[in-house]
N, C-alpha and C positions, 0 to 999 in steps of 0.2 A: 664227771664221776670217775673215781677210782677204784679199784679192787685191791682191800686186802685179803688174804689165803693164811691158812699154817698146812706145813705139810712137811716129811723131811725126806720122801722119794715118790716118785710117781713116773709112771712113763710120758716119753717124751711125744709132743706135738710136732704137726708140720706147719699148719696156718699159718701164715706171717704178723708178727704183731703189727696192728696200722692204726689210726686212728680210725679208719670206715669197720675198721674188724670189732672195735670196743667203744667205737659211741661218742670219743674223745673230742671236741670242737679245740683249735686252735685259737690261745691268746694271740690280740696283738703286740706287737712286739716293743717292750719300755725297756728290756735289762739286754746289754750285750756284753759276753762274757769272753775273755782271751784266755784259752787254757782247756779246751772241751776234754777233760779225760774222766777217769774212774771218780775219783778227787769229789771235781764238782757235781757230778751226775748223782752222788752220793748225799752231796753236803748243801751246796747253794740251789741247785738246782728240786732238791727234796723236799727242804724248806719252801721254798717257791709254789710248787707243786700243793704242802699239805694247805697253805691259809690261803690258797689265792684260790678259794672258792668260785669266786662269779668270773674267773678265768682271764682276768683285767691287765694280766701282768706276764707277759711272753719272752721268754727269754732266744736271742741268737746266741750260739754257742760256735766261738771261732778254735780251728784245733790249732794245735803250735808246729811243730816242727813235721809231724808227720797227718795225711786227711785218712786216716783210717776210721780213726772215731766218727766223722763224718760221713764220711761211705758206708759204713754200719746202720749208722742214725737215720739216712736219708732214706732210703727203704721201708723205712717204719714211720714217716712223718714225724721224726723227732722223740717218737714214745722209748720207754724202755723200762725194764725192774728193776727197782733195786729191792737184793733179797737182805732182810737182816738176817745176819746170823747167831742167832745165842748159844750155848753149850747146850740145848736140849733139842733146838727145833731151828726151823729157818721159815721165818716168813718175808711174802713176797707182796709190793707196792707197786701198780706201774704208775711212772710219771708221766705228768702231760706236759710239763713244763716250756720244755726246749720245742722252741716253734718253728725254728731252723737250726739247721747243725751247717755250718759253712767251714769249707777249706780255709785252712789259713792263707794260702796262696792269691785268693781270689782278694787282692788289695782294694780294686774297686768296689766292691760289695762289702766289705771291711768300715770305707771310708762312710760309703754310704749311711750306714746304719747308726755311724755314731753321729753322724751330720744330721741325722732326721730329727723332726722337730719333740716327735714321740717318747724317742730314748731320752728316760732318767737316771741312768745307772749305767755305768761300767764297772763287771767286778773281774778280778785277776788271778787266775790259779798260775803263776806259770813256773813256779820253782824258785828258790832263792838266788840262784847263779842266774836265771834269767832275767832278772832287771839290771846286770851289767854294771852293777855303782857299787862303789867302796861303801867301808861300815859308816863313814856321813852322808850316806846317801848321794856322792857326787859321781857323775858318770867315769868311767874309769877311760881314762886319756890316752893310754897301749894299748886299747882294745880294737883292733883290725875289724871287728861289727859294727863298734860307735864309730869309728872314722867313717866307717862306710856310709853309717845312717846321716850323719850330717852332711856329709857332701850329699847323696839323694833329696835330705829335707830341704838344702839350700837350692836345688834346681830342680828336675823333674823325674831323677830316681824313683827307684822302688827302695823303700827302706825294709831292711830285714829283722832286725830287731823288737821286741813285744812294745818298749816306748817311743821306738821309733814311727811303728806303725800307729800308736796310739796318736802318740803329738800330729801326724799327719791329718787323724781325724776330728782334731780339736781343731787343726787348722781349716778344715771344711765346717767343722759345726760353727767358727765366728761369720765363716763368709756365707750360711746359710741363715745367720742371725736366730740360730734354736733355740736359745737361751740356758740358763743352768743348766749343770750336770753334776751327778756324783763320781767318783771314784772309788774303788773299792778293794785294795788288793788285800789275799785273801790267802798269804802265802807266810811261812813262821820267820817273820822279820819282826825285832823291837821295834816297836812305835812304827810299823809300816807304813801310814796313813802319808804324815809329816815326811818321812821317809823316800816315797816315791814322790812327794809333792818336789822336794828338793831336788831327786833326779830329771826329774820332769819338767822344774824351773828350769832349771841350769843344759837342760838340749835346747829350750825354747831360747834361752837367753842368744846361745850361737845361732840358731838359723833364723830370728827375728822377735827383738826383742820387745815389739808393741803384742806378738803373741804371747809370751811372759808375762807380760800385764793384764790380757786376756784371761788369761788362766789366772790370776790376783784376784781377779773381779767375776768371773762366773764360775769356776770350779772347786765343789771341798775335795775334800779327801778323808775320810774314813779307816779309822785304826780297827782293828779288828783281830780276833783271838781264834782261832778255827781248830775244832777236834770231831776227828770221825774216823780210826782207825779203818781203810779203806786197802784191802792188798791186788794185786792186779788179779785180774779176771781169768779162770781158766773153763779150758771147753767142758769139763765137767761141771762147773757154775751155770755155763750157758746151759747145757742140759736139765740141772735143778731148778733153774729160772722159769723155764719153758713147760716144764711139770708144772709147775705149781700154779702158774697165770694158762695154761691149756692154751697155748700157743707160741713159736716161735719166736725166741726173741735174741738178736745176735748184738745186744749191746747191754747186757745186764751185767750189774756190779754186783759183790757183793758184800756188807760192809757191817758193823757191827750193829748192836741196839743203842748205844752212849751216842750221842751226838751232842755237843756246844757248841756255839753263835756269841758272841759276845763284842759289841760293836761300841763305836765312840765316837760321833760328827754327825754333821748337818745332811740331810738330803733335800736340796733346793726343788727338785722339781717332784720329791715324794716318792714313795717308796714301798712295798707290799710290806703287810704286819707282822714280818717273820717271826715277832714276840709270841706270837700266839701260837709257832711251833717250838717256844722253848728259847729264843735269842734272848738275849738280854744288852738293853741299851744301858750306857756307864758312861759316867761324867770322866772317871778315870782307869786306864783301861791297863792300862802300864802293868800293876800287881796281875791281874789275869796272866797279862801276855807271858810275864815274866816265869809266874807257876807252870805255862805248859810246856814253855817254853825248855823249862830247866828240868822241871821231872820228867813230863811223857816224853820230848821229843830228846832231852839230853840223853834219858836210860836208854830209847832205841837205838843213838849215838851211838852210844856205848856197848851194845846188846849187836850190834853190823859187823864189828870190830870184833871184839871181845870173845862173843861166841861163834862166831865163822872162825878166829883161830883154836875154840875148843872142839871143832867139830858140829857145831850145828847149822842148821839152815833157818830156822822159823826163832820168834820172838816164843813162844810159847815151850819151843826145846830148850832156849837158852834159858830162858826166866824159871825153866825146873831143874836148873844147872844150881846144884847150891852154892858154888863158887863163883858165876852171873849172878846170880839173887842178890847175895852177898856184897857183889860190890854194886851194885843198883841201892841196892839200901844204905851203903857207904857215902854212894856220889849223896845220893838226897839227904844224907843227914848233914852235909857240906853245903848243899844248896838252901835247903831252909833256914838256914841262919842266915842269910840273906834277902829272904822274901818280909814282905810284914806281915802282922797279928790282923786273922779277921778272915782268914780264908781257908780254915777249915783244913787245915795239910795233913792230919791223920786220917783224915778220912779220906781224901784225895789219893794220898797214898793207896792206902787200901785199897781204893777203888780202881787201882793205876793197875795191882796185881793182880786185880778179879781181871780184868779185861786182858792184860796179857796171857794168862793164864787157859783164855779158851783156845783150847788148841783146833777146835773146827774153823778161826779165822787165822787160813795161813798166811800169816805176814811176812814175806820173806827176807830174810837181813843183804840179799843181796839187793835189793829193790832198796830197802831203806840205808845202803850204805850210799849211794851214789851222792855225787857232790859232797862228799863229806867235808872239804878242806870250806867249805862258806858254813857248814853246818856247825862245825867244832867253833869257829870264828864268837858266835853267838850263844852256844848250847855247852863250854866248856871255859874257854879261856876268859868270861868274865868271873866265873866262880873260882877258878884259880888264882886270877890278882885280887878277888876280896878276899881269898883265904889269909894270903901272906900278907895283905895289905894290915890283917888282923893280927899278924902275930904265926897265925899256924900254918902246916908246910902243902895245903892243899892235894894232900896225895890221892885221893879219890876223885878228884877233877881232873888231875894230871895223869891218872888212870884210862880216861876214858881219849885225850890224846894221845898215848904210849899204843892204846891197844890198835889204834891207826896205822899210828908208825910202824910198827910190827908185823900188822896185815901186810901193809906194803913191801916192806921188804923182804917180804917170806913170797912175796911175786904174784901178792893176789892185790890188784891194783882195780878197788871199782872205778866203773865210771866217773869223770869229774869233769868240771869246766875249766878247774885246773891242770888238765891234762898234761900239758907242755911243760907247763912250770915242776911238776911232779916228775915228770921222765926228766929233766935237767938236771933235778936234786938227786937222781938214782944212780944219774952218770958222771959221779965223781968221785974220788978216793972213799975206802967206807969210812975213815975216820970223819967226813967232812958230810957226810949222807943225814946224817939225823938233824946239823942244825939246816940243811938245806932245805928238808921235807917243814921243820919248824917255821921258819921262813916264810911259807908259802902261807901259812895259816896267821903268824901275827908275829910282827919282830921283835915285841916283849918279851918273845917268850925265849929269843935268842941274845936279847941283851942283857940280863939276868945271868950273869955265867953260874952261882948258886942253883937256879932252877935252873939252868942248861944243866947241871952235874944231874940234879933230883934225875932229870926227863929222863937223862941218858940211864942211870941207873935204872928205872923203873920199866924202863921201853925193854931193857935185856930180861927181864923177871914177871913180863907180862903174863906168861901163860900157868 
């Protein structure tokens, strides 16, 4: 059983939320998930949560880099709220879902769970720059983590990476003989499914290639489309949470009413009817990915940059920026000529500015600018070479790279995975600075000395 509430203040609880405090029985455990943050808690794990009724389908949730989310979680037996937030009210759901919340640390217990005969699912929140593989999916060959992971997978290391760790427990699930699995990553890559399958071939292929063929013969892989405008957590959230559910709860999200699911492959060993909270299963998933890909997540691309150099913090300040608005509405009328007929892009539209527009979900652009140099990769620089590729000078594409470049050099430098490569590009003559920072992102965009001019002009004129 679950609780929903409406409320939009109430004072705060002390009880701790638990499963013995609300009644809540623990699934056993089929889905193991790499990436325990706000993200999933919100999206896979909610889903889960609303259609798995007779409780058949229990999810472990491993956290990544840091076991907070875990330590939070673990207290509570894995419960927590997620509040939706609308422009008028905030209602509040707790899940049951998460039947364990495990340290990423804990590699034996990691390996375990994907080895057990039970688990049908692995799905993957873990960021785009966390899968570590170039835009064909292959493992990146200077990365100082993949070195590392394949020499541990070839002998009896600890691998540190998210598919280093994963292939270790494909390696335990053939010598457990568990039979099929799915995969599921769940993070805004093209064709993600195919994608990770290739990264994931090609480490197996180096540290043993009858596991390669393993993975041929018992594991899909799963394309999938994921939206759920989800911004980090603050201690006044935890407070409205704990209002409204009359109890303590130190791991509540809080996230919008819109959520899509939109999925593409086989689940061999079965799967919860996530349909029945709104997923949608597709033969071809490609057009999906490509729409959210290029409007919701290109404009907040664009909206990280753009309006943190106009002075704002939130997606909801910048998007009542008329000259943000304006060029969000530019990029997409550049990107729609590229999508196909049949998918409803006025209306999505629309629906893309209602949602930005509430300003009680604070999204904040510094949160959504991190990693930008893999995000621009996929959310920018393909709408720019079908611009020219047509004829025209794709300047509202090349906008939303300018406004990067810009941030950067004006010394506000988010977080990235390309961190090193970015300070290298910073530490050179400044005439030499902008194709550097170009560079790091796609070397089309520097072999074009025509668009090298565009860029340059455009990047001085950004604000």
């Amino acid at each position: 059983m679950t609780l929903t509430t409406t409320a939009t203040t109430a004072p705060g609880a002390a009880q701790r939320l638990s499963r013995s405090t609300c009644e809540l029985p623990a699934a056993p455990i089929r889905i193991v998930h790499f990436g325990l943050g706000a993200f999933h808690r919100a999206h896979q794990a909610w889903y889960t949560d609303v259609v798995d009724t007779d409780r058949a389908w229990g999810i472990a949730a491993i956290t990544g880099r840091s076991p907070q989310a875990a330590e939070e979680l673990a207290p509570q037996d894995g419960l927590f709220t997620v509040v939706e937030r609308s422009a008028e009210a905030d209602e509040a759901r707790i899940v049951a879902s998460i039947t364990e919340a495990v340290d990423g640390a804990d590699l034996g217990r990691l390996v375990e769970l994907i080895a057990a005969p039970d688990t049908a699912i692995v799905t993957l929140t873990i960021t785009e720059a966390g899968y570590r593989l170039d835009t064909d999916g292959a493992p990146l060959a200077d990365d100082p983590a993949v070195i590392a992971d394949l020499a541990a997978l070839a002998g009896n290391g600890v691998p540190a990476t998210a598919l280093g760790r994963l292939l270790r427990g494909l390696l335990a699930r053939r010598t457990s003989g568990s039979g099929p699995i799915a995969i599921v990553p769940c993070d805004n890559i093209p064709d993600n499914g195919p994608f990770v399958a290739t990264g994931l071939r090609a480490l197996a292929v180096q540290v043993d290639p009858t596991l390669a063929t393993w993975i041929d013969d018992n594991v899909s892989f799963v394309s999938t489309s994921i939206d759920r405008i989800t911004p980090r957590t603050t201690a006044a959230d935890l407070d409205v949470a704990s209002a409204l559910i009359g109890l303590r709860d130190e791991a509540a999200v809080v996230t919008e009413p819109f959520h899509d699911w939109v999925l593409s492959g086989d689940f061999p060993a079965g799967r919860p009817a996530w349909e029945q909270a709104g997923a949608r299963f597709v033969d071809d998933i490609e057009p999906f990915e490509r729409r959210k890909l290029w409007l919701l997540n290109g404009a907040h691309t664009l909206l990280a940059s753009a309006g943190r150099l106009r002075g704002h913090e939130t997606v909801a300040a910048a998007v009542a920026d008329p000259v943000c608005r304006a060029w969000v509405e530019e990029f997409w009328d550049e990107a729609v000529r590229h999508l196909p007929d049949g998918l409803d892009l006025d209306a999505y539209r629309a629906a893309l500015l209602e949602r930005f527009d509430n300003a009680r979900i604070e999204h904040r652009l510094s949160q959504i600018g991190q990693d930008s140099v893999t995000k621009l990769r996929v959310r920018a620089v393909p709408i720019v070479l079908a611009e020219r590729a047509a004829g025209r000078s794709g300047a509202a594409a090349i906008r939303v790279i300018t406004a990067w470049v810009a941030l950067v050099r004006s010394g506000t430098v988010p977080a990235d995975a390309s961190g090193e490569q970015i300070a290298a590009a910073l530490a050179v003559p400044d005439e030499q600075i902008l194709a550097g920072l170009l560079a790091t992102i796609d070397t089309r965009l520097t072999d074009d000395l025509s668009l090298l001019a565009e860029i340059d002009a455009a990047a001085a004129s950004i604000r």
